[in-house]
NUVEX-640798 format. One record per residue (C-alpha): residue in one letter; x, z negated, y. Coordinates in steps of 0.02 Angstrom, whole numbers, plus 50000, padded with zeros to 5 digits. Last residue first. Layout:
% residues N
AXZY...
//
This chain:
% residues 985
X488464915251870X489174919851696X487544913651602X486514924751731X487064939751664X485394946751587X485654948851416X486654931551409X485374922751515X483864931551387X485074924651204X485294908651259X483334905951306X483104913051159X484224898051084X483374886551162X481534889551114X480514903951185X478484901451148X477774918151125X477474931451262X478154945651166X476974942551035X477124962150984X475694971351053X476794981151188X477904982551038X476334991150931X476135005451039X477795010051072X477885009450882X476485018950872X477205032850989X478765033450881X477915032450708X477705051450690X479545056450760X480235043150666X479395052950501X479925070950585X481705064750602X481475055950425X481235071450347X482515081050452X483875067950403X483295069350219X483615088050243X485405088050336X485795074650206X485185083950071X486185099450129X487695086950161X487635083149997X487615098249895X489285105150005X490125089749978X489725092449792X490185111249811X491815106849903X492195094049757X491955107749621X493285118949732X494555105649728X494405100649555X494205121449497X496015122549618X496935110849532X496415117649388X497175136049421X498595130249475X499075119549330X498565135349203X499835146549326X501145132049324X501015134449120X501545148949114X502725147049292X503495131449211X503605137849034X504525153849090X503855170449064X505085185949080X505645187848876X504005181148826X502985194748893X501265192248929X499455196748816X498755179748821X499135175148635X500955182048674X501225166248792X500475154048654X501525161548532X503105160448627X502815142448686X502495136948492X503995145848441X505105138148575X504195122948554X504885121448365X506565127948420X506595112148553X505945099548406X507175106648290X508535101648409X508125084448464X508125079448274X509775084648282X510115073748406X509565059648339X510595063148164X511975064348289X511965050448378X511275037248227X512955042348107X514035043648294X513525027848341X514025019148171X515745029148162X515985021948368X515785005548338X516885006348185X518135015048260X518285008548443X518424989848381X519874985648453X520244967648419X521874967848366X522764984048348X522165000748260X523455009848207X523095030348261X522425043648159X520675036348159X520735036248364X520875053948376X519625055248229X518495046948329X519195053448489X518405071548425X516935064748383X516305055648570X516965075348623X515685081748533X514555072048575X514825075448761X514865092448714X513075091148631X512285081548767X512885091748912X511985108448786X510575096348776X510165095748969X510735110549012X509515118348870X508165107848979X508705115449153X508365133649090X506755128649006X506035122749162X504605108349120X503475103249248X502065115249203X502025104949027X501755088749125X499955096249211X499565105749086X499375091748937X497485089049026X496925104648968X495545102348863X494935088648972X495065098749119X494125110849019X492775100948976X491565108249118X491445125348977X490405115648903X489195119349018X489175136749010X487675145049109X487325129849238X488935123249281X489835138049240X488825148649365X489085136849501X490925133949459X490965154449474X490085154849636X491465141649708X493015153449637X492195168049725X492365160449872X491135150349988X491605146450172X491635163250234X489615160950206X488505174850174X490015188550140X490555175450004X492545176049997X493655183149872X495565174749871X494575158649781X494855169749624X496815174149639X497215159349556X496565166949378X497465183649413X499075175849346X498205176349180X498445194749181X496885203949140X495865208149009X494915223048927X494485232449094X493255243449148X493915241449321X495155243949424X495285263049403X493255266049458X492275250149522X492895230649519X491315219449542X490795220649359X492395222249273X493005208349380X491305196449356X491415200549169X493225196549134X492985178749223X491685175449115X492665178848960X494095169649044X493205154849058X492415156548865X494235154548815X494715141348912X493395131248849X493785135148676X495315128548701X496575129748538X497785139448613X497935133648780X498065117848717X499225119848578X500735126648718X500325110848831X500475099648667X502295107048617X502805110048789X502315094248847X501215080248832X501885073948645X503515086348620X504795095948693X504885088148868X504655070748796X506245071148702X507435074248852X507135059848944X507365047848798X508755059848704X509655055848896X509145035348869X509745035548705X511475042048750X511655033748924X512775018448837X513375026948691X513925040948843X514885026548943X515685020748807X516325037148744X516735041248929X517965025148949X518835027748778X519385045848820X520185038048994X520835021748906X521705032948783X522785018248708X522545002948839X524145001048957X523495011849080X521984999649135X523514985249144X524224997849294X522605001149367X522084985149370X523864977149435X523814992149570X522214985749616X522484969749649X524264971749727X525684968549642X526784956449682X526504946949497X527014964649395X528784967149500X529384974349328X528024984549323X528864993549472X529575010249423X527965009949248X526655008749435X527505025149519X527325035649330X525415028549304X524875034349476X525685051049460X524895052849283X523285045649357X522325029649323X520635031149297X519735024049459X518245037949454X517705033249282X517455015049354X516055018949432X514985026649292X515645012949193X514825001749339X513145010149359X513115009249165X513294989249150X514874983449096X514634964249009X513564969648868X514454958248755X514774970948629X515624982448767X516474995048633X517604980548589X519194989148667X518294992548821X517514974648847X519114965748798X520044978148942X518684972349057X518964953949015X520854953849036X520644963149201X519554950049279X517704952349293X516684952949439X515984969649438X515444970549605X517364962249696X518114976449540X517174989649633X517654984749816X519534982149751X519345000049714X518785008449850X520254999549940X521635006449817X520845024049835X520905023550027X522575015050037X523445027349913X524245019249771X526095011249772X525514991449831X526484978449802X526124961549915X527374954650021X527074937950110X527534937550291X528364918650353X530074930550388X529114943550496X528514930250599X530244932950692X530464949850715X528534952650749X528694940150885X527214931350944X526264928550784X524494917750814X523454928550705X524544929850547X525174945950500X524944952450314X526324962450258X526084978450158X527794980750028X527714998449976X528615002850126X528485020250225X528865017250399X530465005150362X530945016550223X530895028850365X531745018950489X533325013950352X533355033350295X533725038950464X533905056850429X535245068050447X536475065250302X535105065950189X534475082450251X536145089450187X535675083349976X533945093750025X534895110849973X533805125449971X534305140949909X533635140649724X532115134749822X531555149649890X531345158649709X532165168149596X532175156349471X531365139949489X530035142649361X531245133949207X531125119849327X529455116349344X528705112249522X528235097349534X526415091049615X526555079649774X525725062249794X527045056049912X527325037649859X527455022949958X529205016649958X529925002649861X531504991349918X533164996249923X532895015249931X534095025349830X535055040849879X534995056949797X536465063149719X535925077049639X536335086249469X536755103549461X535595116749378X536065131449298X535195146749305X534035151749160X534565154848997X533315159748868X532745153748732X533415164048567X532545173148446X532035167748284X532055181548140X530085184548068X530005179447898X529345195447782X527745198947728X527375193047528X527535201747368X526775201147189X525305212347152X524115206247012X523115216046883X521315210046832X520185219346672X518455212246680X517525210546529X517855191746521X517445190246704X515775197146686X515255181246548X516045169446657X515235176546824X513485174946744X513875157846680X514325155146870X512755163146938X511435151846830X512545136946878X512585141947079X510625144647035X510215124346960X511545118447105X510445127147226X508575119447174X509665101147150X510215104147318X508305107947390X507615090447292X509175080547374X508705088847556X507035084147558X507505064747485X509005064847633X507755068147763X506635056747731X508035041647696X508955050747875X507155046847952X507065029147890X508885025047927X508505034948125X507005022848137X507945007848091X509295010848167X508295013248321X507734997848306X509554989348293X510044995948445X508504991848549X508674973048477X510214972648504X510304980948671X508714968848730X509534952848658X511324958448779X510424961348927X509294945748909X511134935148897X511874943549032X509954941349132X510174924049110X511814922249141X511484930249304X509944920449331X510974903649315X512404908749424X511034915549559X510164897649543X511534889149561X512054896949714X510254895849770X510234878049758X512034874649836X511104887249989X509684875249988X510654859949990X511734867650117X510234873750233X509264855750212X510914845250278X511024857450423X509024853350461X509424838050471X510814839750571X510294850650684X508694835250717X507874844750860X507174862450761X506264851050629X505084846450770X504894858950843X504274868750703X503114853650667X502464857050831X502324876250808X501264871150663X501004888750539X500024883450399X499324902550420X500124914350514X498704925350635X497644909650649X495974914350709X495934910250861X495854889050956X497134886450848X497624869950815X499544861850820X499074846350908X500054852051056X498634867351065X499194886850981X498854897951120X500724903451156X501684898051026X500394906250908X500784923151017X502504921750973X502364922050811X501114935050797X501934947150896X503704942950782X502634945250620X501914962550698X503734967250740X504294964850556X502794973250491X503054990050596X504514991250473X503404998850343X504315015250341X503815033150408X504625030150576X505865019350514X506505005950608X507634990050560X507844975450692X509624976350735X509254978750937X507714965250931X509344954450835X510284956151010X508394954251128X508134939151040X510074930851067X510014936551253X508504924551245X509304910151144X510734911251240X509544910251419X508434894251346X509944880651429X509464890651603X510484897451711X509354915751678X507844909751607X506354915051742X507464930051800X507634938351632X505754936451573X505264940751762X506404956751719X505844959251560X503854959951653X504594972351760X505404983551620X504004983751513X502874989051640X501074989051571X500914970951610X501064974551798X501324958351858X500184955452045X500584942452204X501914936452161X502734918052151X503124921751953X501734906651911X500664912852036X500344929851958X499754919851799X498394916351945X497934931452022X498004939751853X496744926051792X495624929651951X495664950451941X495374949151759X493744935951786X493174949751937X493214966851813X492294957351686X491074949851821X490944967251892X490584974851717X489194961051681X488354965651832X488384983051836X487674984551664X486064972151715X486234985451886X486205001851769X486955015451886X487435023651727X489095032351801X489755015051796X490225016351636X491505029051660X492375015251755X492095003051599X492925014151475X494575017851594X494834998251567X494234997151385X495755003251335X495924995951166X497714987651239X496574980651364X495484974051246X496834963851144X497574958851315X496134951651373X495964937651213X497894933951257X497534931751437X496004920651415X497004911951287X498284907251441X497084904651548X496664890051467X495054878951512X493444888551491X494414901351378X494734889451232X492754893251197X492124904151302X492394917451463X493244928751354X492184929551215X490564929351309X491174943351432X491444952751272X489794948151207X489024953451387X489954970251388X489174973751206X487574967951247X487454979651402X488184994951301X487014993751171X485384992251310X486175007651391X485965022451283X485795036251404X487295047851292X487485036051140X485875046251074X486925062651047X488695059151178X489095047151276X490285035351168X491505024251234X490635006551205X490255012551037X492165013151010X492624997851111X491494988150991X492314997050854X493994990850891X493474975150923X494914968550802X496364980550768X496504996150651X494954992350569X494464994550394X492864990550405X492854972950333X494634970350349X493944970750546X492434964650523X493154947250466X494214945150617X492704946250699X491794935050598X493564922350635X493334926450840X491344920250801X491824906050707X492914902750857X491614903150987X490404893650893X490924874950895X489904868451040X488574884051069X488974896351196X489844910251081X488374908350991X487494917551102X488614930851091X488544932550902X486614933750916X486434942651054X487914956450990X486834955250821X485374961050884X486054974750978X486934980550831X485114980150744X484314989150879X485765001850875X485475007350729X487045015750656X487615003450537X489344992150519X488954978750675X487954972050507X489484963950453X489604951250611X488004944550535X488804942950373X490484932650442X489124924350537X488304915550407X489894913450288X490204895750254X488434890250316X488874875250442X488364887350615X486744893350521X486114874450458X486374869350659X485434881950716X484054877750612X483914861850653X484214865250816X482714877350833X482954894750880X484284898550744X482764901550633X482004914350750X483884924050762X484164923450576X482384931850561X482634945150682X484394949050583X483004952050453X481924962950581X483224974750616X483934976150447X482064981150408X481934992650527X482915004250430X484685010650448X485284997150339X484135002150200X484705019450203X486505013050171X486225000850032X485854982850037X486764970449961X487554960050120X486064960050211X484854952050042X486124940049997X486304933250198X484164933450177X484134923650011X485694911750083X484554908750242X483194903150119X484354890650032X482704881049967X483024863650077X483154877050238X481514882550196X480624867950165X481434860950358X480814879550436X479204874450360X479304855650411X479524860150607X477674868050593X477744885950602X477764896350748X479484903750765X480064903950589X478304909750551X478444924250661X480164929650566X479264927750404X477784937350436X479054951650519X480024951550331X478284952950262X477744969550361X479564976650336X479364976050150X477474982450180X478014997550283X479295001850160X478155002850024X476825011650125X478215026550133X478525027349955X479995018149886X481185029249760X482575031049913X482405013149994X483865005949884X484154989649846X482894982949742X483354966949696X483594963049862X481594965849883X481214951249750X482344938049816X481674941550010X479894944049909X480184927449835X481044916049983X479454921950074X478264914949967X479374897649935X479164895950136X477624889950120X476004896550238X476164914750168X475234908150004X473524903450116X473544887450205X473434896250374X471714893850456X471944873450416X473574872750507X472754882650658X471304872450658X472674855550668X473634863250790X471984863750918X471354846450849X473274838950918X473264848251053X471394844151133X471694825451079X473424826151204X472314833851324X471104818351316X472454808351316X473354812551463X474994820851441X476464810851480X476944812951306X477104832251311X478164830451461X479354816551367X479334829851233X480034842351354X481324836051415X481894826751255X482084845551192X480614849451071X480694852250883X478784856050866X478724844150716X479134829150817X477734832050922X476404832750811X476804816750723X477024808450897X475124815450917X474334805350758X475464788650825X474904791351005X472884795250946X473124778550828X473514768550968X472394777251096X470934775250996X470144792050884X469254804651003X467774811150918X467654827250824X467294846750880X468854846750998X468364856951176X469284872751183X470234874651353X469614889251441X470424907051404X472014915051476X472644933451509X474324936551535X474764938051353X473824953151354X473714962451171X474274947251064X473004937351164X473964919351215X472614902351223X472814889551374X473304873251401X473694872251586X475424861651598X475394843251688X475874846451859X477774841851897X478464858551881X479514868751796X478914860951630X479184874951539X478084872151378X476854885651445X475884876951286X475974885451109X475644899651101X473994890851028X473324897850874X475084898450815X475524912250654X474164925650713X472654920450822X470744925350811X470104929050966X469264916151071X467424915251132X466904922851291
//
């Protein structure tokens, strides 16, 4: 029977192994029964001499990429079988020479099909070819001579097929073709050349951990081999943590593995008897843990636990015993019996027999118990105190602080004495040995702190000038560009007003001549007389007052902040009988000016005797209330400038820019009072005793209107930003544009035309037949659903109909887009607004001429500041002004246009209606979209349902006829004792 034509290898190769000590049958592999083996085919040429024979077959050899196991089994042959071999691989080389023989073929199409991305525009026969190739390339991997995969590797054919995964679309990773190019990465990983180039690629496995991402679970099984198996390789299991790591900002993951716990968890659809994903998952976990670090450290085996426990893969693999699947069974029970061992043993270390990590309050105890006498206890107690003060907001990104303290301490944990991380570092250039280090020398690291705190000092002093000096640049130049605009608008204005006064004084001279010329005809008579002084009257008497004798403190009481009652309003009242002079005699005055001192004494720690410290007590002068006094001393601590400088910066109108507004603002509320200013002119003789405050106040009072100066300052200071805030309301994107939107949009119009029609049409006897509607109607579209489909409204069908009737009329949004800010205006709080702004420049004006009628003294520069200011103010403001009556008008047209009343419609429920309204056309035009897609999903889906359907049984078919049979190298061999279990035995 003569043999079949083979694909890739003629020969299998050999049963390469090597079991036993017989010298291996060579025998040719059909694709349909690999179990079924021909006679040895006798070489058509002579046998060449042994010398030459062992040089021609070493060739051979070292191409196949055998294990030193092997080859020495291959060169123990006898030469006649060796001869056999060689002429055997030598037919098969000859047979293959076509253009699918070099790897630059395959590089090509793998170049050619990631160009095209998508699998939507290929025809069926298309895709079957694209697959067909990628499956030629992942047999010659396998098959070919060792110098393929070696002309591969040299052309950066795994970067062509990394390229290709990481660009194609989603239909393209749910095709076989995913499958069959994670195949490929697989076959060429099979050799240790190959392996090798895979493992030193920068981001190899990063990609392969990327295709976890689809939905075919052939391909995630794929890839859980794969990642597994390399796990087991010197050097692997941490690139494989990292790819995981990877996947996780990848797909958005909440924590790493998540999604392998996910599909672990799933039994329902085809996750319901899907085992063979649930086996490679379980045996890539039991990879991870078992790995790596993990050989040695239980510690890392702990911390690599913990992350799945946390998952809850626990009550996952119970309901996975419900399969019954023994390959499942096994790797769940070794799971289940590595935990049971490492909690055994970190049980050991406490003297118990089991630590219930779930307890917080038995493994704090353990904490507590393991320190406790201990030179480490302080520093614990000191943890759990600044745990207390750690900040927490439930809707706040504090979670971070508690994620940096998990990471921390789990790099002390894993991280080796040579500082490296057998994870994925969570902190970066973080050495816990360095840390150390640093920790031991105090003094050091005390030397370090005070340089860097002198640094930062300087620093701070240096940015704060900095930012002085920026502050006082940007109010220049601010200040001297809007003088330029407002001097450029006054120069406009004043030209249009010049040409209208030389209009009136033309007609006042055409009416005087004409009063002349009538006043000559006139005949005038005059009446002398004038109204009569009125007498004075006298004041009257009220009761007469006596004089007191009040007695007189010797030293300064607090004051009682009471308010006076008049005298000339004591009549006929209580206190015309009340005589205080007799209280006097009463009271001990000494205990209550005791009590009630103005002088506060400041105790010193160590004082025994209040009698006697009492004479080492310095007094300090304080007549303001306590609250007030310390309120204050907190401001003037922020503002840090000394009284001399503040009073500079009022009487010069700030020109320094030394008083921010947050500070005016706060020291507004520290103006001195009447009573305030009475008790501090008793004791300005006592100036140096007095308190900090008190001084402030009382130096604050000496400055001519300091109150009336204060607010001018502070409104320069906010005036341009209020006419800022302001201005935009009533023109550009609000009022002004929102209002000529909805005038001038077509769009809108040809809406509301369609909108008419469906009503009138829809609506039968009194509520319809209508010529319009209110434009509050609009948002009561989406109120009328579809009796098809509750889930369609009225508002849907019309988006429909727009889309294909009127599509111009999709520019509305456009149209409209002022809407939005105009529905945020409220008229009511924008007259506020400039009504504050007109008193407050009012009142700027009225201490201007205040402040004319007074002498100025040195370096107060309130007038001329203020004259300037005033000039720009209220030129600004006026502009303000014709703006708001122009959007008035505008507003008021616009809400007539639609047929509403203007004395009841507001701008923000006019134009809130309009914003409404679009808001819900986005919404609704994204519901049809989703809508549109998921009935093309729903029908691709069915298409390729029946298609899968179709190819099923061939498939079925065609994987019995697969070369399931051929040669395994080492990394299959990997790949079948992970699968199986037996690499954890």
């Amino acid at each position: 029977m003569a043999p079949r034509k083979r694909s890739g290898r003629g020969i299998s190769f050999i049963f390469c192994c090597f079991r036993s000590s017989d010298h291996p049958e060579i025998t040719y592999r059909l694709r349909n029964d690999s179990s079924f083996a021909l006679q040895t085919m006798e070489p058509a040429l002579p046998m060449p001499p042994v010398e030459e024979l062992d040089v021609m077959f070493t060739e051979l050899v070292d191409e196949l990429d055998l294990t030193d196991k092997h080859r020495e089994a291959m060169f123990a042959l006898p030469a006649e079988k060796k001869w056999q071999i060689y002429c055997s691989k030598k037919k098969d080389q000859e047979e293959n020479k076509g253009a699918t023989s070099w790897p630059e073929f395959y590089i090509d199409q793998l170049n050619s099909m990631a160009a095209r991305k998508s699998l939507i525009a290929l025809e069926k026969e298309d895709e079957e070819e694209r697959n067909k190739t990628i499956e030629s390339l992942k047999t010659a991997l396998r098959t070919k001579p060792m110098r393929f995969v070696t002309r591969f590797i040299d052309l950066d054919g795994l970067s062509c097929i990394l390229n290709f995964l990481k660009s194609m679309d989603y239909e393209t990773a749910e095709s076989r073709i995913h499958t069959s190019l994670i195949g490929c990465i697989k076959a060429l990983m099979n050799n240790s050349l190959g392996r090798a180039h895979v493992l030193a690629h920068s981001e190899s496995i990063n990609v392969i951990a990327q295709s976890l991402s689809t939905e075919n679970i052939k391909t995630k099984v794929a890839v859980l081999e794969i990642m597994g198996a390399v796990c087991l390789v010197p050097g692997g299991h941490k690139k494989v943590l990292e790819a995981m790591l990877h996947y996780q900002k990848y797909a958005s993951e909440r924590t790493r593995f998540q999604t392998l716990i996910n599909d672990l968890d799933k039994s329902t659809g085809r996750y319901r008897d899907e085992v063979s994903l649930k086996t490679a998952i379980m045996s890539f976990i039991n990879a991870v843990l078992s790995q790596g670090a993990g050989v040695e450290s239980l510690d890392f085996r702990l911390h690599l636990r913990y992350e799945f426990l946390m998952l809850g893969i626990q009550p996952v693999i119970d309901k996975l015993r419900e399969h019954e699947n023994s390959t499942l069974d096994r790797h769940l029970d070794f799971f289940e019996m590595l935990r049971n061992e490492d909690e055994l043993e970190f049980a050991k270390r406490f003297e118990l027999v089991h630590i219930d990590t779930k307890s917080a309050t038995q493994m704090f105890e353990l904490t507590r118990k393991r320190l406790t006498h201990t030179e480490a206890y302080p520093h614990f107690m000191s943890i759990l105190h600044h745990c207390l003060q750690m900040p927490y907001k439930r809707s706040g990104n504090t979670v971070q602080y508690w994620l940096l303290l998990d990471r921390i301490v789990q790099q002390i944990v894993i991280q080796s004495d040579k500082g490296q991380d057998p994870d994925a570092t969570p902190l970066e250039n973080f050495n816990i040995k360095n840390v150390v280090r640093m920790l031991v020398n105090e003094n050091e690291v005390k030397q370090w702190k005070e340089q860097a705190e002198k640094m930062r000092k300087e620093h701070t002093e240096l940015q704060q000038k900095l930012e002085k000096k920026e502050r006082e640049c940007d109010a220049k130049a601010q200040e001297k560009e809007e003088m330029m605009q407002t001097l450029n608008k006054m120069k406009e204005k004043l030209e249009k007003e010049s040409s209208e006064h030389k209009q009136v004084k033309q007609q006042v001279a055409d009416l005087t001549a004409q009063l002349h010329e009538m006043s000559r005809r006139a005949i005038c008579a005059a009446v002398p007389g004038g109204p009569p002084l009125p007498p004075g009257a006298p004041a009257p008497l009220g009761f007469a007052l006596k004089k007191k004798s009040i007695p007189q403190p010797t030293n300064a009481l607090k004051s009682f902040n009471w308010s006076k009652l008049p005298e000339n309003k004591l009549a006929g009242t209580v206190w015309t009988d009340i005589d205080d002079t007799r209280v006097f005699k009463i009271l001990d005055l000494e205990d209550l000016e005791r009590t009630f001192s103005a002088y506060q004494r400041q105790q010193k720690e160590d004082a025994i005797d209040d009698t006697l410290s009492s004479r080492h007590k310095v007094k300090e002068l304080s007549v303001i209330d306590g609250r007030r006094a310390q309120n204050c001393n907190i401001l003037l601590s922020r503002l840090k400038l000394s009284n001399e400088e503040i009073k500079r910066a009022i009487l010069t109108m700030d020109e320094q820019e030394d008083l921010p507004k947050d500070m005016l603002e706060q020291l507004l509320k520290f103006v001195p009072e009447k009573g305030d200013i009475d008790l501090l002119e008793e004791h300005k003789h006592e100036l140096d005793r007095m308190a900090k405050a008190d001084r402030f106040l009382f130096e604050m009072s000496r400055i001519n209107h300091y109150q009336q100066r204060l607010q001018s300052l502070y409104f320069k200071k906010k005036f341009a930003e209020r006419v800022a805030e302001v201005k935009p309301k009533v023109e550009g994107k609000s009022i002004r544009a929102g209002s000529k939107a909805v005038l001038q949009s077509s769009s809108l119009q040809q809406l509301l035309e369609v909108v008419l029609a469906f009503g009138n049409y829809m609506n039968k006897g009194q509520r319809g037949n209508a010529f319009g509607f209110k434009i509050s109607s609009l948002n009561k579209i989406a109120d009328t659903k579809s009796s098809i489909d509750k889930n369609i409204t009225l508002l849907h069908y019309l988006i429909t109909i727009v889309e294909k009737k009127y599509p111009k009329v999709l520019h509305l949004h456009e149209e409209l887009r002022d809407i939005p800010q105009a529905a945020k205006v409220n008229m009511t709080e924008l007259e506020k607004e400039i009504n504050t702004l007109r008193s407050g420049l009012r009142a700027v004006e009225t201490e201007l001429d205040f402040q004319k009628s007074q002498v100025q003294q040195a370096g107060d520069k309130f007038v001329s500041v203020v004259s300037q200011f005033i000039t720009l103010a209220s030129f600004s403001f006026s502009d303000v002004e014709d703006l708001l009556m122009e959007a008035k008008e505008l507003f008021s047209k616009a809400v007539k246009h639609f047929g509403e009343d203007t004395d009841k419609m507001q701008p923000d429920e006019f134009f809130g209606i309009f914003d409404q309204f679009l808001q819900a056309v986005t919404e609704a035009k994204q519901e049809n979209e989703n809508m549109r897609r998921r009935k093309e999903e729903e029908e691709r889906r069915a298409r390729m349902e029946a298609q899968l359907k179709e190819q099923r049984e061939r498939e079925r078919k065609a994987r019995k006829a697969k070369e399931s049979g051929e040669e395994g190298g080492e990394f299959d061999d990997l790949v079948s004792a992970l699968r199986s279990g037996e690499v954890f035995d």
